[in-house]
Steps between C-alpha positions, in 0.01 A plus 500: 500500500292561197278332275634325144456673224346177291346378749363717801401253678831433572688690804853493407820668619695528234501894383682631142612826580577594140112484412381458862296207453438159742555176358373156608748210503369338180521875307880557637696598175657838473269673175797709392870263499675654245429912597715625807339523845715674780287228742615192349777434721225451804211379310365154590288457181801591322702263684216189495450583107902399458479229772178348364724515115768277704275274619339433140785456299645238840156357434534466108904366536334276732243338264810530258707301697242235586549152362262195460556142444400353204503126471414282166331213519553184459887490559466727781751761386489854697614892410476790702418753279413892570104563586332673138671234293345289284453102473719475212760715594496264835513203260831630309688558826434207633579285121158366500401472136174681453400562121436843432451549135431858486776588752236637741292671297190293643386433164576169456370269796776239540669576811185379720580434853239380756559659847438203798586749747537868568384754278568727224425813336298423176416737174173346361594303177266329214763218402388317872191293488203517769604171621892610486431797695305233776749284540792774592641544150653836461744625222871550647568786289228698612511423904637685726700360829346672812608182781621126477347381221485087420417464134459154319652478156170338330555163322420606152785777520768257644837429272515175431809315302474636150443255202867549335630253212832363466629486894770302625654263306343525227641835424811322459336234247375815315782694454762254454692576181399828494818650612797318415820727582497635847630850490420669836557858599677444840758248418674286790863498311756224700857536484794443604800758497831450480656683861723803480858482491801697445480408159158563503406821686151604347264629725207287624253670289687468188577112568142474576417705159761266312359204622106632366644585155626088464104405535438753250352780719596884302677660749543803326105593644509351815468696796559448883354641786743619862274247678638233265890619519468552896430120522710348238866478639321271832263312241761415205736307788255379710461162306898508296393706228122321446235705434154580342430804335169650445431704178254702364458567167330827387470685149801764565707292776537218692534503872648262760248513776681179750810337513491244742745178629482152337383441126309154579132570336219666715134442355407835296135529512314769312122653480263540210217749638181616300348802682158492363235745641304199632690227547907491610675165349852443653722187344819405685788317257757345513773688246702201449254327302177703478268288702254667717544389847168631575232721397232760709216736422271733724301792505707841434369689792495825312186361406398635839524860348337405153394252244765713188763724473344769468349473849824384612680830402209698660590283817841588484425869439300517774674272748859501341693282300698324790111362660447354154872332476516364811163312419612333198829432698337368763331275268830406265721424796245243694478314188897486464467351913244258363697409190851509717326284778353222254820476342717473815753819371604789686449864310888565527503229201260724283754748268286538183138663469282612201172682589260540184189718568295759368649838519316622765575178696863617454493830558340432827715194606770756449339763695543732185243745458216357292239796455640650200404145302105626531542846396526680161782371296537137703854456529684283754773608711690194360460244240850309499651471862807430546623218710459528850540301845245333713576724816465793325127435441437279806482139344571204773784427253840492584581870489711533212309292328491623085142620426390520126157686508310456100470841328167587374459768201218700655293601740234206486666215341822394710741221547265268510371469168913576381510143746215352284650560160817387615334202614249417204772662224304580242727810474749268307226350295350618127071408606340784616348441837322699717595406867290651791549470885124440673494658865443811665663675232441404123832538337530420115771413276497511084793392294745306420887429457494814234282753778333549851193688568360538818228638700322463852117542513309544861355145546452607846473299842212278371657182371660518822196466702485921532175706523284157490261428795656134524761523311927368651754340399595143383524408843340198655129461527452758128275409248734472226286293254113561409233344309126578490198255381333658216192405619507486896747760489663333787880519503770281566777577671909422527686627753903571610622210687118374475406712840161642562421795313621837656518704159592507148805603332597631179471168221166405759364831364533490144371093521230702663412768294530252136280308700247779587471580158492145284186438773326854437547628867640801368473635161823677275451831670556339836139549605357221676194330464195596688220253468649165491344359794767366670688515822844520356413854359352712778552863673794599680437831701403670195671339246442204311746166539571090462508331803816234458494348817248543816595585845499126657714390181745730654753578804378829510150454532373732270413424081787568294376731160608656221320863456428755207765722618771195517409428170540867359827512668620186345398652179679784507808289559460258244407816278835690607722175403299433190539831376896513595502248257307681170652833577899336495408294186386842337782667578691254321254504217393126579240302596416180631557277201845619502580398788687114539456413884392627812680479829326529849725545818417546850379329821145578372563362151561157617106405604409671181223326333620600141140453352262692734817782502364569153105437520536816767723723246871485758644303182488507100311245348773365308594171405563300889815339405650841486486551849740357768537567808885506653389534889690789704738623270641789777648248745699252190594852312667577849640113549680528150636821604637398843678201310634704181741773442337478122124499577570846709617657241237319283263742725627763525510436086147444536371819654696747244335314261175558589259775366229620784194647373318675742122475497380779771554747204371290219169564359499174326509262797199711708283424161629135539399466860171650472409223190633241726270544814273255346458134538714383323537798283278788265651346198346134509681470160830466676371200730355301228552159735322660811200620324421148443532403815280790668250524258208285713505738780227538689245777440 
């Protein structure tokens, strides 16, 4: 026995005979493991140093290997997910849509949960309020799982049905006409052939291949697959020589892809899908006659991993491209059940799909690498796909379903805006018309039947309802219409689906911020106004804001407002998709005047008040009847192309056609953007209409 070393008021047993030193229980670790020691064979420190290793690292794969329950109120669902992960990352496996606009960055504040029971590992945040904080509110990207955990989805977060134009039959009513020769990709070919005989001793094949060439099918490029030929001497004889033969047709060669017994008609259904980076829109049609059996939007839930694309490829880079696929998937195919079910059809029936999207969208619907669109030159793995089938990706299609996918020309302006010229066709027209998509991303279009110019400029997430305190979607229960008494400064209020207020989306905002201005609450910098005695315009934390709606107005008890920093984000948008518009003109050597009309597309365009659009500076003051707005242009581009052999090609004509101009590299759009960060712009002279109208503000 001897005393510890470290602490001699220890008696301890344990000797080291290399240094001949006593060490207590607590102090056993050998001081020299990596220099030989002939005792180390029979040394108990030496052998409770390793065994004491052991029991750590069974101790760390046990905290590794320990799961907790997570379950999401209010429709109950559970995942058990390991312990050290976070809310959101709980949320994702178990498909509970929680928005997360900054991917998990914690800079944002949307994905507020409030935990009912359990607890969680917090990081201290300043985008929770006092009274958030109280009543359990914690931010899911930012806490960490340590037991069962019961967490409340809050009321003001919850998706609602979005606010979507033109569904159900009255898709039908607004398309009618537009395509009026059905010329599918997968074909469903009857015949009948005449049977073999002495006489007649062709092979199956080649009967089958002489029977395509009398409907006028080129078999000199049509190909087979052994799958295909294994089946065909059972099928061809299994109803006397009836059959139905399905056939692809591709730019280099056709393909039969089915032959099956019997040539009575089976329905052919097809799908027309626009994979926006908010919103998914799915229409199921009938390819006999065009007509949209029915029609379904919802949330992408890549949202869950970022408000744009460029936070989507991040996401991908850091989580892979598969995570980010299988969320847009998931979304795609339970709106082709919910279209399917409404209609009363089966998926087997569904043989043609077009998917128009931005090219991000499609790279990561495809699961093709996406990071290489964000970095230093910007090019795309692919811009024209070829054709490809429905279980190749993992549509809830019939598997060889023919899928046309739009090609985009660059990096940041895909087959969605190719969809929207298709659609509006001002490409085949002499007026020069500028033509801009309004969403996440602000993608702009200059030309005419003679030339294409094209451009994308960062409008960012903030239309959207991105990086603003209350900002969402146009789901139910958003402020999506604003006025404000000049002289009360009291506002009213219209709502989606006329539901208490829960927030205010993108056309809400602008309403909001014209409105701000005409009544002097803010001035053209965006400053607001200090010392007008009145309730509406108060301190928020340390900023200044406009109190819209108060707390018992509300479902989720607390006042809805509209800060300083929402309004310098919103500004910088606006700015970003004002100036995309200058710096394209310019680089055409045009302006304004020259232009004859003015298209706005998109889900967001629709609510657009055209007027208080160009009191904030988003649009030119130009003569009104020069805009029009031609609703979502995406999802019709892609119904014209699921009906029409000609309007693919038309596309595909389209986006060759089209000159990009890349503004990250231009000098001339950053001077653009920085004139345009003021309300409505620097240059009053080129808002000669608004000037009138703001020029009582407030002092």
């Amino acid at each position: 026995m001897g005393t510890c070393i470290n602490h001699p008021d220890r008696e301890t047993s344990y000797l080291c005979m290399k240094h001949q030193i006593y060490l207590c229980e607590e102090c056993l670790e050998c001081r020299d493991p990596k220099i030989y020691c002939k005792h180390r064979s029979a040394c108990p420190i030496w052998f409770m140093s390793k065994r004491k290793e052991g029991w750590d690292a069974e101790d760390r794969q046990v905290a590794a290997d320990a799961t907790h329950t997570v379950t999401f109120l209010p429709d109950g669902q559970t995942v058990s997910v390991p312990a050290g992960s976070t809310l959101l990352e709980a949320a994702q496996a178990a498909d509970v849509h929680v928005n997360a606009s900054c991917s998990g960055k914690g800079s944002c504040g949307k994905c507020k949960l409030v935990v009912t029971s359990g607890e969680v590992g917090t990081q201290p945040t300043p985008l929770l309020t006092d009274g958030e904080k109280a009543k359990g509110y914690v931010l899911a990207c930012q806490s960490k799982i340590t037991g069962d955990v019961s967490v409340q989805i809050p009321e003001e977060t919850l998706a609602r049905k979005l606010k979507i134009a033109g569904m159900g039959k009255a898709v039908t009513d607004r398309l009618k006409g537009l395509v009026t020769d059905i010329d599918p990709m997968l074909q469903e070919i009857p015949l009948t052939l005449e049977p073999p005989s002495l006489d007649d001793s062709v092979s199956d094949l080649d009967r089958l291949n002489r029977g395509l060439k009398k409907q006028g099918c080129d078999v000199d490029r049509l190909n087979v697959g052994i799958k295909v030929m294994r089946q065909l001497a059972e099928v061809v004889r299994r109803d006397n020589w009836n059959i139905t033969v399905s056939v692809v047709r591709r730019k280099c060669a056709n393909e039969i892809l089915a032959v099956r017994p019997g040539n009575g008609q089976h329905q052919s259904l097809g799908l027309a899908i626009d994979v926006g980076t908010t919103t998914i829109v799915v229409y199921l049609v009938d390819m006999a006659d065009g007509s949209v059996l029915a029609a379904t939007a919802g949330h992408n839930r890549q949202a869950d991993c970022g408000d744009d694309v460029i936070n989507r490829i991040v996401c991908a880079e850091k989580d892979g491209v598969k995570k980010l696929s299988r969320m847009a998937l998931a979304t795609i195919n339970d709106l082709i059940g919910e279209a399917l079910d409404s209609a009363g059809n089966r998926r087997e029936a569904i043989r043609n799909v077009v998917v128009s999207g931005n090219t991000t969208m499609a790279h990561l619907l495809l699961q093709i690498e996406p990071r290489y669109l964000r970095r230093d030159p910007y090019i795309p793995t692919v811009s024209d796909f070829p054709i490809l089938k429905a279980g190749e990706i993992g549509l809830k299609a019939n598997p060889m379903a023919a899928v046309f996918i739009m090609p985009g020309p660059a990096s940041y302006v895909g087959g969605d805006i190719v969809s929207g010229i298709l659609y509006t066709g001002f490409h085949r027209e002499a007026p020069v018309t500028l033509f801009i998509d309004v969403g996440t991303n602000g993608e702009i279009v200059l030309g005419n039947k003679e030339w294409l110019m094209t451009a994308a400029c960062s409008a960012g997430p903030a239309f959207e309802g991105g990086g603003i305190r209350w900002g969402m979607r146009a789901e139910e229960g958003a402020i999506e219409k604003v006025t404000i008494d000049p002289q009360t400064l009291v506002p009213t209020l219209s709502t989606v689906g006329d539901a208490p207020p829960r927030g205010i989306c993108g056309s809400g905002m602008i309403d909001l911020i014209a409105e701000l201005l005409k009544s002097g609450i803010v001035d053209r910098s965006g400053r607001f106004a200090k010392e007008l005695g009145n309730d509406r315009v108060r301190k928020q934390g340390d900023e200044w804001a406009y109190v819209l709606t108060v707390a018992d107005e509300t479902p989720v008890n607390e006042d809805i407002v509209f800060t300083a920093s929402d309004l310098k984000n919103l500004i910088y948008s606006k700015g970003a998709v004002y100036a995309g518009f200058t710096t394209l003109l310019g680089e055409a050597g045009m302006d304004f005047s020259m232009v004859d009309r003015m298209i706005i597309t998109g889900g967001f365009g629709q609510y657009l008040n055209i007027e208080k659009a160009v009191t904030i500076g988003l649009l030119p003051d130009i003569d009104r009847s020069k805009f029009a707005y031609m609703g979502n242009s995406s999802i019709v581009g892609a119904y014209m192309a699921l009906l029409s052999t000609t309007y693919r090609q038309e596309a595909r004509t389209i986006c060759n056609n089209m000159t990009y101009v890349d503004f990250s590299s231009n000098p001339r759009y950053m001077d653009e953007f920085t004139s345009a960060l003021f309300l409505p712009h620097t240059d009053l002279r080129a808002f000669p209409n608004v000037t009138t109208a703001v020029s009582s503000v407030r002092r």
